[in-house]
C-alpha positions in Angstrom: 83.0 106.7 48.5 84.4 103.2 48.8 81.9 100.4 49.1 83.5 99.6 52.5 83.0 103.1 54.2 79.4 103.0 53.5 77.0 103.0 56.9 73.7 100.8 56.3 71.1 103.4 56.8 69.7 102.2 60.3 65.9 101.6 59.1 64.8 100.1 62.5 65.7 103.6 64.5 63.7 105.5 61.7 60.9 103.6 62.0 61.0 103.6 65.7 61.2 107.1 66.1 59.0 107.4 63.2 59.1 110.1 60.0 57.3 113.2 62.4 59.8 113.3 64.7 62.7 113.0 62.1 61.2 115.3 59.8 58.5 117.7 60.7 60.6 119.8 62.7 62.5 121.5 59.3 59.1 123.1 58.3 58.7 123.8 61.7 61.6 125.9 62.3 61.0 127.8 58.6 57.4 128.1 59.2 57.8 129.5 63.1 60.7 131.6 61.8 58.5 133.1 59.5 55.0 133.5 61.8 55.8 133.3 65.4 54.5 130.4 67.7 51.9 128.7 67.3 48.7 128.8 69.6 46.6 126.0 68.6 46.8 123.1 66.1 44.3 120.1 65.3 45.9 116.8 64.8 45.7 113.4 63.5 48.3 110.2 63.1 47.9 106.9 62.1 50.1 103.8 61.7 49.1 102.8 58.1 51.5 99.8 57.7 52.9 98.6 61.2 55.1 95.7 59.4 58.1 97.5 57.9 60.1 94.5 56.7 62.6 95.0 59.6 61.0 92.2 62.0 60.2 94.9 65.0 57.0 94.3 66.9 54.2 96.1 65.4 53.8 98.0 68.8 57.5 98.9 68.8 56.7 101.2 65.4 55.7 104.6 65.1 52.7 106.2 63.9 54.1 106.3 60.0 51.6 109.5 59.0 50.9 112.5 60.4 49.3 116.0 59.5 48.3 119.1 61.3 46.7 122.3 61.1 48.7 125.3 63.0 46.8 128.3 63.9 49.8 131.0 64.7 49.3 134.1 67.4 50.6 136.1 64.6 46.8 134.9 62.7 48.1 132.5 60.0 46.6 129.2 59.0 49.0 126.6 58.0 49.2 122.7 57.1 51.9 119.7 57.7 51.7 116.8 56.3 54.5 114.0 56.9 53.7 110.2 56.2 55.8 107.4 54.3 53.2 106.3 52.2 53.3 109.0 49.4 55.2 110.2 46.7 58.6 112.2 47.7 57.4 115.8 48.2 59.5 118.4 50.4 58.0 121.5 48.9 57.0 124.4 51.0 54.5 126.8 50.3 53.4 130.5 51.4 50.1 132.0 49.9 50.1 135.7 50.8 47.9 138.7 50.1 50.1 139.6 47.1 51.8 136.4 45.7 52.7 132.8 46.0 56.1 132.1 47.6 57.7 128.2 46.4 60.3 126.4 47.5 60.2 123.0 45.8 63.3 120.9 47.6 63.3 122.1 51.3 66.4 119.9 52.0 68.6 121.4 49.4 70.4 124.0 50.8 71.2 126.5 47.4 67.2 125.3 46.4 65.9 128.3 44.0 62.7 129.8 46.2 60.1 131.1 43.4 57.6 133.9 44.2 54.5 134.2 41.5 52.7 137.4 41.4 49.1 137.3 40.3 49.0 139.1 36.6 48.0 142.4 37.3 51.3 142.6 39.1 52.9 142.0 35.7 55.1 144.7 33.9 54.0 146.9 31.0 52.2 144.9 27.8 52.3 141.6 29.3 50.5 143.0 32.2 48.0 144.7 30.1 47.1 141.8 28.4 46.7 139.2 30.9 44.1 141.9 32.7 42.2 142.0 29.5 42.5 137.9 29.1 41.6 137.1 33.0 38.1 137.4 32.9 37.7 134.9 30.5 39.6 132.5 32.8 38.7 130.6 35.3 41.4 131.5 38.5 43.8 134.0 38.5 47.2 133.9 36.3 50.1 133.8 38.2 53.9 134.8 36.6 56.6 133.3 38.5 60.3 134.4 38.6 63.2 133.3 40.6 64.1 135.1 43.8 67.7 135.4 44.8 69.4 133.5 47.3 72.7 133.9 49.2 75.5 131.8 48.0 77.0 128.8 50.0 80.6 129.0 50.0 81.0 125.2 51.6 80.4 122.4 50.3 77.8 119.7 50.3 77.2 116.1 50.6 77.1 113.7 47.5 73.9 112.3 49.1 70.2 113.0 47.7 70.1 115.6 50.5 71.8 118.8 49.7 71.8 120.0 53.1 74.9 120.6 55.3 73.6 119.4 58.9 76.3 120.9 60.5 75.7 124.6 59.6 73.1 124.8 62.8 75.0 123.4 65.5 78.3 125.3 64.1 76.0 128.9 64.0 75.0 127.8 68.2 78.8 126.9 68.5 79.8 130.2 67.1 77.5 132.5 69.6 78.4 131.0 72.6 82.0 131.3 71.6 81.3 134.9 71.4 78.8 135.1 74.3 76.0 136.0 71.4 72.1 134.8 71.7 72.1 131.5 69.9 70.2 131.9 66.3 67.4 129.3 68.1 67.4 129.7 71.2 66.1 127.4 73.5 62.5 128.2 73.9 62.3 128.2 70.2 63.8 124.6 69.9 61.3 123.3 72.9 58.1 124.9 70.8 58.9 123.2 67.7 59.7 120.0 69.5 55.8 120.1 71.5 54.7 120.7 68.0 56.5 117.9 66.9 55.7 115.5 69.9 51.4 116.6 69.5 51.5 116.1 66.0 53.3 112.2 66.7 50.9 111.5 69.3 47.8 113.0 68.0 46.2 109.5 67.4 42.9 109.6 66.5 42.4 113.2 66.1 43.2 115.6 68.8 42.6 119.6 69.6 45.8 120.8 71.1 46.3 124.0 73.0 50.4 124.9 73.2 52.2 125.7 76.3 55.0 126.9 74.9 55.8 130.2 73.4 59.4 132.0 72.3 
């Protein structure tokens, strides 16, 4: 890309709107697609560094972390965390009953997603040892192998982010073209944005009951 078709990337927007509402809602959508809506959550955001360089009014900036704990109808427990002051980290992961699902890079698009079993899962000798091994450990040994994932025929930006944006709106696009239920439909979208909104606004600390279901 020529130095003359680059676009500045507009910091004053992102720290007006602030890294929950431009972020969160991609764990969001994975972890509501995965476990239903969420009933409850328990909040807290803070503004940790109001001057950002850019010259806006410290009152004009958003709250720059966030986290929340999700209590799901479906009985899962999870945790968000978004915030500016910490290393890069845009991992996700899913501790089951029988294993440890990974994804390490949420915004590449062909990311590998890693599920470790705990050792007794393991096959034949290996297994047998590592049983005879773990109770001299502290923990439990996990293996990890690599999970398949379907292959992207397109192709993706140059940018850090290996994530093609348009896939979503082109997939609502597509069912309304064919008079087909939208892969999020709307009710969906407005939970994960009241999610989004409480976790922005939670200030202090703040016990939040949600209104929306899907």
């Amino acid at each position: 890309m020529a130095e003359r078709d680059r676009v500045p990337w507009p910091a004053e927007d992102e720290y007006r709107v602030g890294c929950t509402l431009e972020h969160a809602g991609y764990y969001l959508t994975w972890m509501s697609l995965m476990f239903g809506p969420v009933e409850r959550m328990t909040a807290f955001a803070s503004r940790l560094y109001p001057d950002k360089g850019t010259g806006q009014p410290p009152d004009s900036v958003a709250n720059d972390f966030s986290t929340a704990c999700l209590e799901f109808r479906s009985g899962v427990v999870a945790r968000i965390t978004c915030g500016f002051v910490a290393p890069q980290d845009r991992s996700l992961l899913d501790i089951g009953d029988r294993g440890v699902l990974t994804v390490t890079d949420s915004w590449a698009s062909q990311g590998p997603v890693y599920l470790r079993s705990p050792s007794g899962d393991a096959p034949g000798r290996l297994g047998r040892l590592l049983h005879r091994i773990r109770r001299y450990l502290p923990g439990r040994i996990f293996l990890g192998r690599k999970l398949p994932i379907p292959r992207f025929g397109g192709k993706l930006p140059a940018y850090p982010s290996q994530m093609d944006f348009a896939r979503g709106p082109a997939a609502q696009a597509e069912a309304i073209r064919k008079g087909v239920p939208a892969p999020l439909p709307a009710r969906f979208v407005l939970h994960i944005t009241e999610i989004a909104l409480a976790m922005q606004n939670a200030g202090g600390g703040a016990v939040i009951q949600l209104r929306s279901r899907f």
